[in-house]
C-alpha positions in Angstrom: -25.0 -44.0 58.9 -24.2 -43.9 55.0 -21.1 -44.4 53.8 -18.7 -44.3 50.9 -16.0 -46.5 49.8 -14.0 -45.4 46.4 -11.7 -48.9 45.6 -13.7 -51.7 45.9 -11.3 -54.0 43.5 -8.2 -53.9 45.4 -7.3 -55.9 48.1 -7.8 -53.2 51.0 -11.1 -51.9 49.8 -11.9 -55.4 49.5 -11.3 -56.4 53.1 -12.5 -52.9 54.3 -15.8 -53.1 52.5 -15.9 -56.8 54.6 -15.1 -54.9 58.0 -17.8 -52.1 56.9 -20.6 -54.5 56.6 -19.9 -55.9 59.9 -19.9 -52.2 61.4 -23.1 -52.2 64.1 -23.3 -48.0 62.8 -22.7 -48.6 59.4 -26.5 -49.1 57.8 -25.5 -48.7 54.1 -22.1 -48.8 52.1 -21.9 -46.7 48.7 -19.4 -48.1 46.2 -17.6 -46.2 43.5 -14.9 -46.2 41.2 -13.2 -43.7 39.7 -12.5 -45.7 36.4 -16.2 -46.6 35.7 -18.6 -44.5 33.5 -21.5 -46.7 34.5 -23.1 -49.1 37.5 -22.0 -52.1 37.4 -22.4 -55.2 39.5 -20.2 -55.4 42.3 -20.2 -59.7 41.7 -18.7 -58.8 38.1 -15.9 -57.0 39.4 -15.1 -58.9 42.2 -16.0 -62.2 41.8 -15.1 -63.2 45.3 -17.9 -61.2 46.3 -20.1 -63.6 43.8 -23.9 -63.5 45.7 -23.9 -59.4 46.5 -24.8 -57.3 43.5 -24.6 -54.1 44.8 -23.6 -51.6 42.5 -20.5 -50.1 41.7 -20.9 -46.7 40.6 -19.2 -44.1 38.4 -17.4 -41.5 40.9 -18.6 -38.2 41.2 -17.8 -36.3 44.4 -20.8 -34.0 44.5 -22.9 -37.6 44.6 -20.8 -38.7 47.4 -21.2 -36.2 49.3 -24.6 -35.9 48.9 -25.8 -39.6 50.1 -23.1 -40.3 53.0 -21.6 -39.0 55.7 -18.2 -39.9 55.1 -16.1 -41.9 52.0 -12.9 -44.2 52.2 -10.4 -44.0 49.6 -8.8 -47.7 48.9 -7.1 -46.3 46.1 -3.5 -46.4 44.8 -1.0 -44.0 44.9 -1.6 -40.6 42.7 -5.3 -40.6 43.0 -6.5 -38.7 45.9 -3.7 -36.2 45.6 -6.0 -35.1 42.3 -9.8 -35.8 43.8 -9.0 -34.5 47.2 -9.8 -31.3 46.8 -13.8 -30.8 46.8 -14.0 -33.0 50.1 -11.2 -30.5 51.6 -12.7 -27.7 50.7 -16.3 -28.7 52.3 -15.1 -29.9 55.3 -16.6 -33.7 54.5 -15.1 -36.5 56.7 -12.1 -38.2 54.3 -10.3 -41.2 55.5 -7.8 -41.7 52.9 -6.2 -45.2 52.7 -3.5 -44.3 50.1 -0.2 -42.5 50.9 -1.0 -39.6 48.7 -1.6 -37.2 51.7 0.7 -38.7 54.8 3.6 -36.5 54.3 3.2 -32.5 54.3 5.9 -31.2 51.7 5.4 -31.6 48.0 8.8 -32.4 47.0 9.3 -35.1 49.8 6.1 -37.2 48.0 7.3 -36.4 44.3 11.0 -37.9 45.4 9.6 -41.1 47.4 6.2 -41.9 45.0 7.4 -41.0 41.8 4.0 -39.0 41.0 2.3 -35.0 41.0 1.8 -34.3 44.6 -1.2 -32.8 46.5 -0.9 -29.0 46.8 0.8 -28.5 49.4 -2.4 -26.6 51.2 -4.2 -30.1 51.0 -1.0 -31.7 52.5 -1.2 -29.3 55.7 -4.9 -30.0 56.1 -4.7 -33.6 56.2 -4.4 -35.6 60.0 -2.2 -38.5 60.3 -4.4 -41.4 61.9 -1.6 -43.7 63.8 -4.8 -44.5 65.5 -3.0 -46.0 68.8 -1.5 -42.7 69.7 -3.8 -40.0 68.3 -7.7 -39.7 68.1 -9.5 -38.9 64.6 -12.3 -37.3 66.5 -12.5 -33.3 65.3 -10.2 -34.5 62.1 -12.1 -34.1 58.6 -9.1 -35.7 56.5 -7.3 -38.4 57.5 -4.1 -40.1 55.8 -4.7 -43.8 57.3 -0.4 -45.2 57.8 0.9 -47.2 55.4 1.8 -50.3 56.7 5.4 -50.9 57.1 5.3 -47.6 58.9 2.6 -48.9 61.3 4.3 -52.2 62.7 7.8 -50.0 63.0 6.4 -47.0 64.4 4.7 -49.2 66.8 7.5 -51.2 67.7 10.0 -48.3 68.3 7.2 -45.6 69.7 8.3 -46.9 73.6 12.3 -46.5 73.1 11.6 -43.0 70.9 9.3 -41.8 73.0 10.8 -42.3 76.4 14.2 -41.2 74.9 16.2 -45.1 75.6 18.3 -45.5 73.0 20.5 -43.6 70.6 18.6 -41.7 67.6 21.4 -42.5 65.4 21.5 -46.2 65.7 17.7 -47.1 64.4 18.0 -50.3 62.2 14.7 -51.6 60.7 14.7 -55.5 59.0 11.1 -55.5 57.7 9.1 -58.4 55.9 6.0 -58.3 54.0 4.0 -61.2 52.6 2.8 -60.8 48.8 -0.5 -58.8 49.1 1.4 -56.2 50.4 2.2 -55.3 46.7 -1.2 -55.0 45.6 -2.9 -56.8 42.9 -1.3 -55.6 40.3 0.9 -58.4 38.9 4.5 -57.6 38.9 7.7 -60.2 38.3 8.3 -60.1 42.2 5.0 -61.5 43.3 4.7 -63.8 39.8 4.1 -67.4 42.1 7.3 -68.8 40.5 9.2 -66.4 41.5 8.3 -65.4 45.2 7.7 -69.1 46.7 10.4 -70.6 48.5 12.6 -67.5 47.9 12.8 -64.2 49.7 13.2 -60.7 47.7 14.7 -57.8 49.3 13.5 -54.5 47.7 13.5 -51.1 47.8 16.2 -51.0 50.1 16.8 -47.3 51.7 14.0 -45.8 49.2 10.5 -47.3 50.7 7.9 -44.5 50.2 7.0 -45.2 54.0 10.2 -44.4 55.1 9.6 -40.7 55.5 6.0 -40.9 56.7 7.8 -43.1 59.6 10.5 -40.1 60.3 7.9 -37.5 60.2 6.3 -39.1 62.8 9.5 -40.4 64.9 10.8 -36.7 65.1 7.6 -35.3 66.3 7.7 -38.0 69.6 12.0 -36.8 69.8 13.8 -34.3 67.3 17.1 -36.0 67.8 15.9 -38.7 65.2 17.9 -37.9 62.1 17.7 -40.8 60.2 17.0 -44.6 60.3 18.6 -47.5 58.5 15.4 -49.3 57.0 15.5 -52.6 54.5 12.9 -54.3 53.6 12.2 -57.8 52.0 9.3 -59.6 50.3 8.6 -63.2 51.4 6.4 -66.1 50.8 3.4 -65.6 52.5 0.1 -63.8 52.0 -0.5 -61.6 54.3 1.8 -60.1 57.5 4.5 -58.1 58.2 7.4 -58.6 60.6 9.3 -55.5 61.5 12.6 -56.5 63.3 14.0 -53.5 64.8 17.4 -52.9 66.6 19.1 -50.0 68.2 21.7 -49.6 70.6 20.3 -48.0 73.8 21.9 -44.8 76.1 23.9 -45.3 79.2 21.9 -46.6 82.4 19.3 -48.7 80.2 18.9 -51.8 80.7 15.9 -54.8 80.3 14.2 -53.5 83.4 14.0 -49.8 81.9 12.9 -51.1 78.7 10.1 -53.6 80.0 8.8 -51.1 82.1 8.5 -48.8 79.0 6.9 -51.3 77.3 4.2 -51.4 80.0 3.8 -48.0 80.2 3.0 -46.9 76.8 0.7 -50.1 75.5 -0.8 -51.6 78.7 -3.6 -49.4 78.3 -3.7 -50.1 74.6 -6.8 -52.4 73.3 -4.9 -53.4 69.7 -1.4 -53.4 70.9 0.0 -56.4 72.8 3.6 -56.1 74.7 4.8 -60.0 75.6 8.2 -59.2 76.8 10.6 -61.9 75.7 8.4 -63.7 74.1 8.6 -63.1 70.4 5.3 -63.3 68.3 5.3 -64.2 64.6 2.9 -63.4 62.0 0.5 -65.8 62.4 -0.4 -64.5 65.9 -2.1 -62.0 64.1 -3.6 -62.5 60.4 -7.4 -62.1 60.9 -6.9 -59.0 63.3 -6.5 -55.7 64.1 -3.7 -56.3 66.8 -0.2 -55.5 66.7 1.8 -58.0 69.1 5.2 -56.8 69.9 7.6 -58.7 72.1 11.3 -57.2 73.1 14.7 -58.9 74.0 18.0 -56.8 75.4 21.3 -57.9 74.9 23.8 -56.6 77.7 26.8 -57.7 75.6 26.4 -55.7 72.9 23.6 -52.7 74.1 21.4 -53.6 72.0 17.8 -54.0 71.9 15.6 -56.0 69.9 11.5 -55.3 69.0 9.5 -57.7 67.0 6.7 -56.0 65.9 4.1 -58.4 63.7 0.8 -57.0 61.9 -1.8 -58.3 59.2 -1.0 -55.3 56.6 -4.4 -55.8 55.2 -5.8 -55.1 58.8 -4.0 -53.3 61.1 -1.7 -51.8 58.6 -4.5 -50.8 56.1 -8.2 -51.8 56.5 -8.4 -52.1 60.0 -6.6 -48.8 61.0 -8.9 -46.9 58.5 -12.0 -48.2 61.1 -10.5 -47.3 64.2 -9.9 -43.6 62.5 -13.8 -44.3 61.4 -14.7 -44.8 65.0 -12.5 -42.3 66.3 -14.3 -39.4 64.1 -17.8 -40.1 65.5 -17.1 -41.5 69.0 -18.2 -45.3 68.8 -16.9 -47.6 70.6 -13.3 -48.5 69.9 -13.3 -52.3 68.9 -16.4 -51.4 66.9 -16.1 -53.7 63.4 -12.8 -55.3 64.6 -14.2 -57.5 67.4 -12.4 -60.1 64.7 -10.2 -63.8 65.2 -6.7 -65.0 64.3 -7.5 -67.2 61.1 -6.2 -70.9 62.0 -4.7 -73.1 61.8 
């Protein structure tokens, strides 16, 4: 099939344009961008892609639509909430890789991304692809996670779900490596500043924060609210999201392996290792998420160590699984991929 990807100079198109051309269904890739008024080399503006000229053309929905059967958006925040609307309206197969549709009131997105929102029509049309737990297939627009809100969601979806712990106890430690940010150079990421340091930011005002309660209060209503910090560190790529939560009466580390077991045993991207704790570098290169889970009877608490590639599983790597969802290939199609090493 023909495809479209809008974003090729940002990191996630990037390394979703490298998963495409990998894809055994995918036979041709279309690239646009919405800031070009003419083709241009796609070796120009990205010169790690150096030996493929493929062209980068202007955008213009009515061509997209026309030669493909579906288009990826890798752009940033506050543009698909204004070019959303044509591919809405005639039902043609969106998988959207910015946040600009993942929550479905207007004012929640002005107060956490600072920009114009979707109408709120287009937010109520649009399917959010936590791939692991829903299926793409009958969706036309789908608002791929960010991905903070994949590794927590992931991490706390077996104590949520399964009702273990108390709703109002949700703490969330999250860490992100530098291409997290984008490529857009900011004083944070600025080399001298990030190595050997580590930056919280945004602390209590991440826009994934309320893409991850939407979705936590539609597995259990009695989640209010969760504490949720987040800190930039010195590595590329990963994320770590430390949760803790103190759990109900009767719950102990039997209950809470055993409900580890019995949401992601049959789950081909997500990995439960019980005590042992995974870091980052267990997954960079892929499309898993490895979680592992320790209990402290002291204190009634529970710890989850959830550990993505953002790039991957919390961008790029979802947004093919949604892809192979919508037209019933085979799951690990495109992400048959292997930790990088050493």
């Amino acid at each position: 099939m023909q495809v479209a990807l809008v974003g090729i100079t940002g990191y996630t198109g990037m390394v979703l344009y490298q998963l495409l051309r990998q894809h055994p269904a995918v036979d041709e890739i279309h690239l646009y961008d919405h800031k070009l008024i003419q083709n241009e080399k796609l070796s120009e503006m990205v010169p790690a892609f150096y030996s493929d000229d493929t062209a980068v053309q202007p955008y213009d929905p009515d061509a997209i639509m026309a030669d493909n059967q579906l288009v990826f958006f890798a752009t940033s925040a506050g543009v698909t909430s204004k070019l959303s609307q044509p591919y809405i309206k005639a039902d043609f197969p969106v998988i959207d890789l910015s946040g600009d549709l993942r929550l479905n009131d207007e004012a929640q997105y002005q107060r956490w991304y600072h920009k114009p929102s979707a109408p709120a029509q287009a937010l109520n049309q649009a399917y959010y692809g936590l791939a692991d737990f829903h299926s793409a297939h009958g969706q036309n627009y789908v608002a791929n996670p960010g991905c903070y809100a994949t590794a927590t969601l992931l991490g706390l979806a077996p104590l949520v779900k399964l009702d273990l712990i108390d709703p109002d106890s949700i703490i969330v430690d999250a860490k992100s490596g530098t291409s997290g940010a984008g490529k857009k150079p900011a004083q944070s990421t600025h080399f001298t500043q990030a190595n050997d340091n580590l930056q919280i930011y945004k602390p209590n005002q991440h826009q994934h924060i309320p893409e991850i309660m939407l979705e936590l209060q539609r597995w259990n209503g009695d989640v209010k609210a969760i504490e949720f910090m987040t800190t930039l560190i010195p590595i590329t790529r990963g994320i770590m999201s430390t949760i803790y939560a103190k759990v109900k009466p009767g719950v102990d580390a039997a209950k809470i392996d055993e409900a580890y077991h019995q949401i992601y045993d049959d789950k081909l991207f997500v990995h439960y290792s019980g005590e042992h704790l995974p870091d980052i570098k267990q997954v960079v290169g892929t499309n898993n998420c490895h979680i592992g889970v320790v209990y402290n009877p002291t204190t009634h608490t529970v710890m989850a160590d959830s550990v993505i590639d953002n790039l991957l599983k919390g961008a790029a790597g979802q947004a093919v699984q949604n892809f192979n969802q919508m037209f019933n290939y085979q799951e690990s199609s495109g992400l048959e991929l292997q930790t990088f090493l050493p």
